[in-house]
C-alpha positions as a LaTeX table, in Angstrom:
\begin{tabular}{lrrr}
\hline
Residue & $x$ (\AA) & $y$ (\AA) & $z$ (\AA) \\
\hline
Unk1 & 15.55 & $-6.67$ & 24.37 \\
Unk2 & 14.53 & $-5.12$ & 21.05 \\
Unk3 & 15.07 & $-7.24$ & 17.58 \\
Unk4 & 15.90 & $-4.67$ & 15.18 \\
Unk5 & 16.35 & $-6.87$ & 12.32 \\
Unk6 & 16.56 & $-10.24$ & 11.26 \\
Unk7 & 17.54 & $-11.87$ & 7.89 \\
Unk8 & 16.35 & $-15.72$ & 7.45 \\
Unk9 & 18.86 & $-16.33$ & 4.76 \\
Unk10 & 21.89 & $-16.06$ & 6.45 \\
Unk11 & 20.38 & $-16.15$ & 9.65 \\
Unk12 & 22.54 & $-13.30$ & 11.33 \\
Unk13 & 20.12 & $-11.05$ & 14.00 \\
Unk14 & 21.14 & $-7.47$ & 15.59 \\
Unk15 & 19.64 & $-6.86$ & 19.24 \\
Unk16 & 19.45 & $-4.09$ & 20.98 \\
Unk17 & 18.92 & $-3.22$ & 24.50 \\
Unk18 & 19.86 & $-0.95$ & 27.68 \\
Unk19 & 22.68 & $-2.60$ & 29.88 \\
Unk20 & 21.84 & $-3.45$ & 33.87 \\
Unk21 & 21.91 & 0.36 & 34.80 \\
Unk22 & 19.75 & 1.50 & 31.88 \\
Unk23 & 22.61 & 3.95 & 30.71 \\
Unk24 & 24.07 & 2.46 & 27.34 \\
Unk25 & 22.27 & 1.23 & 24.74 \\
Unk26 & 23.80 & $-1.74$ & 23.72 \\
Unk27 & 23.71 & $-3.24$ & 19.99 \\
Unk28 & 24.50 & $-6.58$ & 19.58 \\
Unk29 & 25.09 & $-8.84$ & 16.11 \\
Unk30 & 24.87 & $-12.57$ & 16.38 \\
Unk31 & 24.57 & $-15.20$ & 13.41 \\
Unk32 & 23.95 & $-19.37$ & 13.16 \\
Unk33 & 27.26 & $-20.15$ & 11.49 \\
Unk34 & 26.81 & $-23.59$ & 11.21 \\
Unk35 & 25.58 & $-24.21$ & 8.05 \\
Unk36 & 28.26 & $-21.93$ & 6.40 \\
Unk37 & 31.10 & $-23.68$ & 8.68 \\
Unk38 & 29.25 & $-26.92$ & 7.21 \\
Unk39 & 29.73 & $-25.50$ & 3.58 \\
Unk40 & 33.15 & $-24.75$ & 3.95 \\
Unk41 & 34.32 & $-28.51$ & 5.32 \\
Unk42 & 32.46 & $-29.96$ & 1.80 \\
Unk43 & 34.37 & $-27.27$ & $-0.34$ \\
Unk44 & 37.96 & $-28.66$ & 1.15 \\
Unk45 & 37.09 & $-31.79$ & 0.85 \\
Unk46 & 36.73 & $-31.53$ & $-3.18$ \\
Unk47 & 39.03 & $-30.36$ & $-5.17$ \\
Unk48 & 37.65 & $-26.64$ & $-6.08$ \\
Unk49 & 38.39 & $-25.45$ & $-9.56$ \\
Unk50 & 39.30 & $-21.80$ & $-10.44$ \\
Unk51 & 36.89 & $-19.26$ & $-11.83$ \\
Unk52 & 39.22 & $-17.96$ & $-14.49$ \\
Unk53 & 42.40 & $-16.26$ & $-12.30$ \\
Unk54 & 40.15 & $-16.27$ & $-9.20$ \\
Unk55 & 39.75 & $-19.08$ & $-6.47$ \\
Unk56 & 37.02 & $-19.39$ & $-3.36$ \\
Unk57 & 39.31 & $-19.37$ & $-0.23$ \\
Unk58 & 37.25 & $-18.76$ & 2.21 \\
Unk59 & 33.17 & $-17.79$ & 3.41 \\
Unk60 & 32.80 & $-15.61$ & 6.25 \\
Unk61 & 29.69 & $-14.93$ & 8.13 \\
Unk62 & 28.36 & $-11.60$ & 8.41 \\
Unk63 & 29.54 & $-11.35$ & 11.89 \\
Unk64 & 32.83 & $-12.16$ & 10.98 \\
Unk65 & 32.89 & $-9.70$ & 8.67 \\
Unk66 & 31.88 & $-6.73$ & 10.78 \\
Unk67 & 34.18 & $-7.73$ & 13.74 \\
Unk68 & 37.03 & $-7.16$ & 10.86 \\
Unk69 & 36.11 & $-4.41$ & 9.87 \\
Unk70 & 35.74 & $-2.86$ & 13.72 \\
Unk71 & 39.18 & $-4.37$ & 14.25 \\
Unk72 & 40.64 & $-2.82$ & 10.84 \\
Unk73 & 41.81 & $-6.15$ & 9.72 \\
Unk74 & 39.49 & $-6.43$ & 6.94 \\
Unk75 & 41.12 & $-3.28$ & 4.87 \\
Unk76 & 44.53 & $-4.12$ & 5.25 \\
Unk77 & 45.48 & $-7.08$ & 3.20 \\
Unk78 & 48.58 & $-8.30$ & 5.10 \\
Unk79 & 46.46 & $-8.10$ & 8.33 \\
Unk80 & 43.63 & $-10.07$ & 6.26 \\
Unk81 & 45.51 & $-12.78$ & 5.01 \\
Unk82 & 47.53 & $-13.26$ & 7.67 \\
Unk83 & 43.81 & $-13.78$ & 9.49 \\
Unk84 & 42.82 & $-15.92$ & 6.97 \\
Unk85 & 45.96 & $-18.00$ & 7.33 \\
Unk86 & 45.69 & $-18.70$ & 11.69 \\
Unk87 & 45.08 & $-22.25$ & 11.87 \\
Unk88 & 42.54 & $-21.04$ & 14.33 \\
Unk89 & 40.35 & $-19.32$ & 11.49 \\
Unk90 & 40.51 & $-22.19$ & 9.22 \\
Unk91 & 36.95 & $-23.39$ & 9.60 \\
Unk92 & 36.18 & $-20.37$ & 7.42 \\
Unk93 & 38.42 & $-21.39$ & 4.88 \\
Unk94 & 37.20 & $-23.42$ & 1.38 \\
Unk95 & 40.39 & $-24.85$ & 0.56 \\
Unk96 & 43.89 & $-25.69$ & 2.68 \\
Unk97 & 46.27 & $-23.60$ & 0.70 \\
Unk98 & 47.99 & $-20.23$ & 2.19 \\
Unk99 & 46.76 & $-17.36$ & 0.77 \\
\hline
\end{tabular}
C-alpha cells in the first residue's frame, strides 16, 4: 500500500494500492471523524447564534464530502438537504432544526 498523502489537521489519508490480481489500482480516502462528530454533539448542545442571516448546520468530514460529490448529492440542494435532514446523518449536524 502506497500513502499518497496525509493531512494531520483533519486527519483524512488517501491510499493507494493494486487489488488481489494486481490489475486495478485502487485509491482509497479514509478520515478519523471523531473529533469533528465530537464537535458537532457540543455545538447542539448550546444554543448557536447566527452569523448575520447565516447559521452553522452542520460539519462534514472530508470524506463525507467527496462521497457527495461522487454520488451527486452535494450539487443538488433538494438532494443535499434532504441528506442533511436523515436522522441517520444527524451526527454531522450542529444544531436539531430541519434545514
Amino acid at each position: 500500500m502506497y500513502k499518497f498523502w496525509m493531512d494531520d489537521d483533519t486527519k483524512h489519508q488517501t491510499n493507494a494500492y493494486l487489488d488481489r490480481w494486481g490489475s486495478r489500482l485502487v485509491v482509497e480516502s479514509t478520515q478519523d471523524c471523531a473529533d469533528i462528530i465530537e464537535d458537532n454533539r457540543a455545538h447542539r448542545n448550546v444554543d448557536s447564534k447566527p452569523f448575520g442571516k447565516w447559521r452553522r448546520v452542520a460539519q462534514l468530514p472530508n470524506v463525507v464530502v467527496e462521497q457527495l460529490m461522487r454520488d451527486g448529492i452535494w450539487w443538488d440542494r433538494k438532494a443535499f438537504r434532504r441528506w442533511l435532514n436523515d436522522p441517520n446523518n444527524r451526527y454531522f449536524r450542529t444544531n436539531t432544526e430541519y434545514v
